[in-house]
C-alpha positions as CSV (number, residue, x, y, z in Angstrom):
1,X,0.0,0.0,0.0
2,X,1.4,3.5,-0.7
3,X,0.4,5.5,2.4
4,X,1.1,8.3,4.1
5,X,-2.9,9.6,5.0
6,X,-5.1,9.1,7.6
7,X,-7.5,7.1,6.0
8,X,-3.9,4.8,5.2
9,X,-3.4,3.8,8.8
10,X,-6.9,3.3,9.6
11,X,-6.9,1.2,6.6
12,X,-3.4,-0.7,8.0
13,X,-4.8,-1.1,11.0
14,X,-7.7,-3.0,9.8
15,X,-6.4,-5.3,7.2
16,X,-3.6,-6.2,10.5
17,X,-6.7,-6.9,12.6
18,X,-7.8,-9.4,10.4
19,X,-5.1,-11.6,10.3
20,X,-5.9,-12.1,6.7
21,X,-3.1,-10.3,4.8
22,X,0.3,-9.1,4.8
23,X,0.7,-6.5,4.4
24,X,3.6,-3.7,3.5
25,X,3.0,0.3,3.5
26,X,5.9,2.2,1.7
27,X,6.0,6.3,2.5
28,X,7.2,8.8,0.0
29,X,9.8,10.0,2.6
30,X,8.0,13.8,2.7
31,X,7.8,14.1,6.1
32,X,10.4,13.9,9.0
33,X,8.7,12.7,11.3
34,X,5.5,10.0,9.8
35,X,3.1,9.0,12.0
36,X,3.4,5.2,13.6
37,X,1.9,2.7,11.1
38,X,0.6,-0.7,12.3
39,X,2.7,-2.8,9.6
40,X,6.0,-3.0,8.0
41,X,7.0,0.5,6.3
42,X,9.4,1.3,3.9
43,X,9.9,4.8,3.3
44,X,11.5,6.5,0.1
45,X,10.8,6.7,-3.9
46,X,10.8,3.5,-6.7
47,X,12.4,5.5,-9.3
48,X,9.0,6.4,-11.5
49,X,6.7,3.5,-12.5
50,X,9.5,1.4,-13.9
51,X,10.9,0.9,-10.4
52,X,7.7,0.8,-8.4
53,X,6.9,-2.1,-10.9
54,X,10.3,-3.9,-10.2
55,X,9.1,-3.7,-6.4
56,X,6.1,-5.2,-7.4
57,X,7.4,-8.4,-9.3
58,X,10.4,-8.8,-6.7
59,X,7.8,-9.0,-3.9
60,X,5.4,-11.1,-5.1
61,X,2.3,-8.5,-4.5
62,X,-1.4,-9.6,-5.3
63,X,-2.7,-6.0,-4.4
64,X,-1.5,-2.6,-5.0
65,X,-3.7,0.3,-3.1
66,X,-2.9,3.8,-3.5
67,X,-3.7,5.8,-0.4
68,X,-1.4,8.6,-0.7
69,X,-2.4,11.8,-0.8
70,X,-5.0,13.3,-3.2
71,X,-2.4,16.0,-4.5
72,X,0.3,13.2,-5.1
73,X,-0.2,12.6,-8.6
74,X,2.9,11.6,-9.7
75,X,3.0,8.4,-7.5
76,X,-0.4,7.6,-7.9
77,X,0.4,8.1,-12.1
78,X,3.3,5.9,-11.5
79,X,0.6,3.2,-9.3
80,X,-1.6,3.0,-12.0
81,X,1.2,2.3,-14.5
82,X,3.2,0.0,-12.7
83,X,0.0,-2.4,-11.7
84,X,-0.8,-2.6,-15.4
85,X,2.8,-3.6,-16.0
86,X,2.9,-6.7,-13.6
87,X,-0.8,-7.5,-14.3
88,X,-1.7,-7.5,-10.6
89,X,-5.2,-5.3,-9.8
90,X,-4.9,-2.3,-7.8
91,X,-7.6,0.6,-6.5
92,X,-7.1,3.7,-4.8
93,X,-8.5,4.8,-1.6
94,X,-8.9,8.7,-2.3
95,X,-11.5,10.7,0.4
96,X,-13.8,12.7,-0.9
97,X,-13.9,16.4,-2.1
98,X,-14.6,19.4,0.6
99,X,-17.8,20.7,-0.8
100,X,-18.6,24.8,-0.4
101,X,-21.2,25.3,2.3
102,X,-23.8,27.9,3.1
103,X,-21.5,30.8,4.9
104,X,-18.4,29.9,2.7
105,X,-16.4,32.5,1.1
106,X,-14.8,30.6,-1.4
107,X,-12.8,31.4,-4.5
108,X,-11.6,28.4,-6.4
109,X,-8.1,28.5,-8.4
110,X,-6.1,25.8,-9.9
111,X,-2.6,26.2,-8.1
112,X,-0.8,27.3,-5.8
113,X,0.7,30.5,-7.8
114,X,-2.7,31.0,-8.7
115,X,-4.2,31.4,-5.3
116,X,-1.1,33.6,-4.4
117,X,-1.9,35.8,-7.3
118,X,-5.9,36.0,-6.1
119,X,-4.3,37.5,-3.2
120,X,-3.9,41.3,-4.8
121,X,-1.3,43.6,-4.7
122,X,-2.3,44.9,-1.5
123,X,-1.0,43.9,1.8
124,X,-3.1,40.8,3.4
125,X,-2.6,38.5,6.6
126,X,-2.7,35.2,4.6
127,X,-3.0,31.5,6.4
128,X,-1.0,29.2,4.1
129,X,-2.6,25.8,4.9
130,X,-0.6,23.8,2.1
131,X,2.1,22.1,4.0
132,X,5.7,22.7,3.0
133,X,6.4,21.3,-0.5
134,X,5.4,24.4,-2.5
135,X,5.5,27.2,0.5
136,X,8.8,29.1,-1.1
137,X,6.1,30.2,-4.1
138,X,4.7,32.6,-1.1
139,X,8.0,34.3,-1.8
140,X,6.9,35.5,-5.3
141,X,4.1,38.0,-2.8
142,X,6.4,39.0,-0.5
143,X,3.6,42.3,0.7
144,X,1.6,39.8,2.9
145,X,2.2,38.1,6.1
146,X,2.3,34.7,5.9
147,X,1.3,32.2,8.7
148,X,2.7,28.7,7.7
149,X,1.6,25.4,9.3
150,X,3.5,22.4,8.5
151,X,4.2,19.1,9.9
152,X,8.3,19.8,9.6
153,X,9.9,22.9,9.0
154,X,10.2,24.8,5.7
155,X,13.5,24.4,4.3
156,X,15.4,26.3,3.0
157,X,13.2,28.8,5.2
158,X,11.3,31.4,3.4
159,X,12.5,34.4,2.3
160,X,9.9,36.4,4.2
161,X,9.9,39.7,5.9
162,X,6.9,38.9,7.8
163,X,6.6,35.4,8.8
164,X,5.0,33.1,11.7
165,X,5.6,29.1,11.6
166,X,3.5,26.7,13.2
167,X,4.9,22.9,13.5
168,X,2.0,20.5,14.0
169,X,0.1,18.0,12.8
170,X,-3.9,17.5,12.6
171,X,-6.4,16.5,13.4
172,X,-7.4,20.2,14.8
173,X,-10.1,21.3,16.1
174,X,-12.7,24.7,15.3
175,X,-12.2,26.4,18.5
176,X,-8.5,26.2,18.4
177,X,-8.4,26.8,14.5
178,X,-10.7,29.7,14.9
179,X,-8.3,31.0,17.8
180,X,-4.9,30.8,15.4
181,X,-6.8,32.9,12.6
182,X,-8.3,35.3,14.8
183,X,-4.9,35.7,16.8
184,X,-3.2,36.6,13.6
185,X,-5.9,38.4,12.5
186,X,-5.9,36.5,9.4
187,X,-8.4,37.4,6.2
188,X,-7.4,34.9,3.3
189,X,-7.0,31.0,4.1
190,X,-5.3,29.1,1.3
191,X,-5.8,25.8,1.2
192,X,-5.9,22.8,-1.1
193,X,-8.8,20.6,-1.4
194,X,-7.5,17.5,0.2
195,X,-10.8,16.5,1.8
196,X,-11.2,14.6,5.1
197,X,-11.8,14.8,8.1
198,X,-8.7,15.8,10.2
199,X,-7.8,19.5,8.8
200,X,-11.3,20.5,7.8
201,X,-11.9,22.3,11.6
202,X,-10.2,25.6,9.6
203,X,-12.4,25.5,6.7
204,X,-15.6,25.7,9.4
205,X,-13.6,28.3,11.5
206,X,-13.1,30.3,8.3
207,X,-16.8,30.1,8.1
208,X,-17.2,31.4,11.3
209,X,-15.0,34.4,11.2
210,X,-16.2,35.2,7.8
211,X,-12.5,34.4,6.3
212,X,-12.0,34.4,2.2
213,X,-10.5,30.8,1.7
214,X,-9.1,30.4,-2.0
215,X,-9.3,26.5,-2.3
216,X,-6.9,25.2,-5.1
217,X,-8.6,22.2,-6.6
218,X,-7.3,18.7,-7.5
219,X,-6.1,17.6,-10.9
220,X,-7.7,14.8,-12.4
221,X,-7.2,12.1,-10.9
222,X,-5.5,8.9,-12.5
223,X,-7.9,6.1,-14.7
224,X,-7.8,4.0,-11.6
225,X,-10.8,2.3,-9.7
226,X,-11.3,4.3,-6.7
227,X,-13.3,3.9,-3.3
228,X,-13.9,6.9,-1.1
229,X,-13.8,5.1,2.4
230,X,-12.1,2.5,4.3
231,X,-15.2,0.3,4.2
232,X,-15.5,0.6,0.7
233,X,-11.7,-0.6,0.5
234,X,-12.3,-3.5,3.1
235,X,-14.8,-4.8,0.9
236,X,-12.7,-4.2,-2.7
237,X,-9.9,-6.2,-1.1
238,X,-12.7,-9.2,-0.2
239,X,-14.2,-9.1,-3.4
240,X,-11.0,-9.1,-5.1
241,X,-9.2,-12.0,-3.2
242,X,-11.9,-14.7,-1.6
243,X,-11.4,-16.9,1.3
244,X,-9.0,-19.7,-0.2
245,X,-6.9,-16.7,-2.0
246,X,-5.8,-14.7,0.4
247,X,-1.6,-13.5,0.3
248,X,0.2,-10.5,0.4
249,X,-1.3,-7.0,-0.4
C-alpha cells in the first residue's frame, strides 16, 4: 500500500486486525517525522513506474492500493502504470472532495501561484494551509504576512519579511483553529482541497469568522478504480481475493 494519510493507517490497522493479509506500506519519505503505522513500512521513492513495478514483481504482490495523498499525482500516475505492467489489480483509496457550504467564502483556483496571485497587490494576513512542499512560491508576494503550518519545517526557510511558523500536525479542532486565525488576524485562508476529516476544523472556523479561503482544486485524478472510504476498501480487497486466496497486499 502507498500511504502516508489518515484514511492509510486506519486502513493498515484493519487489514492487521484481520489476520488475513500481509501487508507492507511504503511512504514517499515527505515528512520527518511520519506517523506510527501498524505494519512494516518502507519509506523512500521507486524510481518512476518502472521501479515501483520492479518492487512489485520482486515482492510477489497480489494487491496494489494507493492511499497517498489526493495532490500526489505523480505516484499515484506511476501506481496506476506500474499495476498494469505486472498484471496484478490495484484501487485507490482517495476521500472525498470538501464541498462549499452555506456561509463559505470561497474562490476556487487551480494552483498554488494561482491562489497567491488572487491575493492582490495589497498587503493581506494570509494563512498558508498547504504544508511545505510548494511554501517558497509565497515568496513570489512577499507584501503579505504569511502564517505557515506544516508538519516539519520549511527548508530552506522562506524568504519572508513577515513570517510566523506553526509545526504541527492534525487532526485540529474549530475552537482552536478559529483561535490561530483570529490571533493573527488572518483574512485569506489558502488551502488545497485535500478532503477529510482531520484539517477540515479551519475551513468551518473560516466560516465562522467570515474568512475568504481560496481553495486550489485537485487535478484529475488517474484512470484507476477508486473507493472513497475504508469500508469501501475492506470490501474491494474481499471481493478481489476470496477466502482460499488470500496473500500479500
Amino acid at each position: 500500500m502507498l500511504g502516508g494519510t489518515g484514511e492509510a493507517r486506519e486502513l493498515a490497522h484493519a487489514l492487521v486486525q484481520s489476520g488475513k493479509y500481509e501487508l507492507l506500506v511504503s511512504l514517499g519519505g515527505r515528512t520527518d517525522k511520519p506517523a506510527a503505522q501498524p505494519v512494516l513500512v518502507r519509506i523512500g521513492g521507486f524510481g518512476g513506474a518502472d521501479g515501483l513495478a520492479a518492487f512489485l514483481r520482486e515482492g510477489r504482490f497480489d494487491l496494489l492500493i494507493d492511499a497517498t495523498h489526493p495532490f500526489a499525482a505523480r505516484i499515484s500516475r506511476n501506481a496506476v502504470e506500474a499495476a498494469a505492467a505486472v498484471g496484478i489489480p490495484a484501487f485507490a483509496l482517495r476521500r472525498a472532495e470538501w464541498t462549499q457550504k452555506r456561509g463559505d467564502n470561497w474562490q476556487h483556483v487551480a494552483s498554488l501561484p494561482e491562489a497567491i496571485d488572487a491575493l492582490g497587490p495589497l498587503p493581506r494576513r494570509v494563512f498558508l494551509a498547504i504544508g511545505r512542499q510548494e511554501a517558497h512560491r509565497a515568496e513570489a508576494a512577499p507584501q503579505h504576512f504569511y502564517l505557515v503550518r506544516s508538519v516539519d519545517a520549511v527548508e530552506p526557510p522562506l524568504a519572508l519579511p513577515e513570517l510566523y511558523s506553526v509545526l504541527d500536525r492534525g487532526p485540529f479542532d474549530v475552537e482552536s483553529e478559529a483561535a490561530l486565525l483570529s490571533d493573527h488576524l488572518i483574512d485569506a485562508v489558502i488551502t488545497k482541497n485535500s478532503g477529510g476529516a482531520a484539517t477540515y476544523a479551519k475551513i468551518e472556523a473560516a466560516r465562522r469568522l467570515g474568512i475568504e479561503v481560496l481553495m486550489i482544486a485537485r487535478a484529475p485524478a488517474p484512470a484507476m478504480q477508486a473507493v472513497a472510504k475504508v469500508e469501501e476498501a475492506l470490501a474491494a480487497i474481499d471481493h478481489l481475493f476470496p477466502p482460499a486466496v488470500k496473500r500479500g497486499v
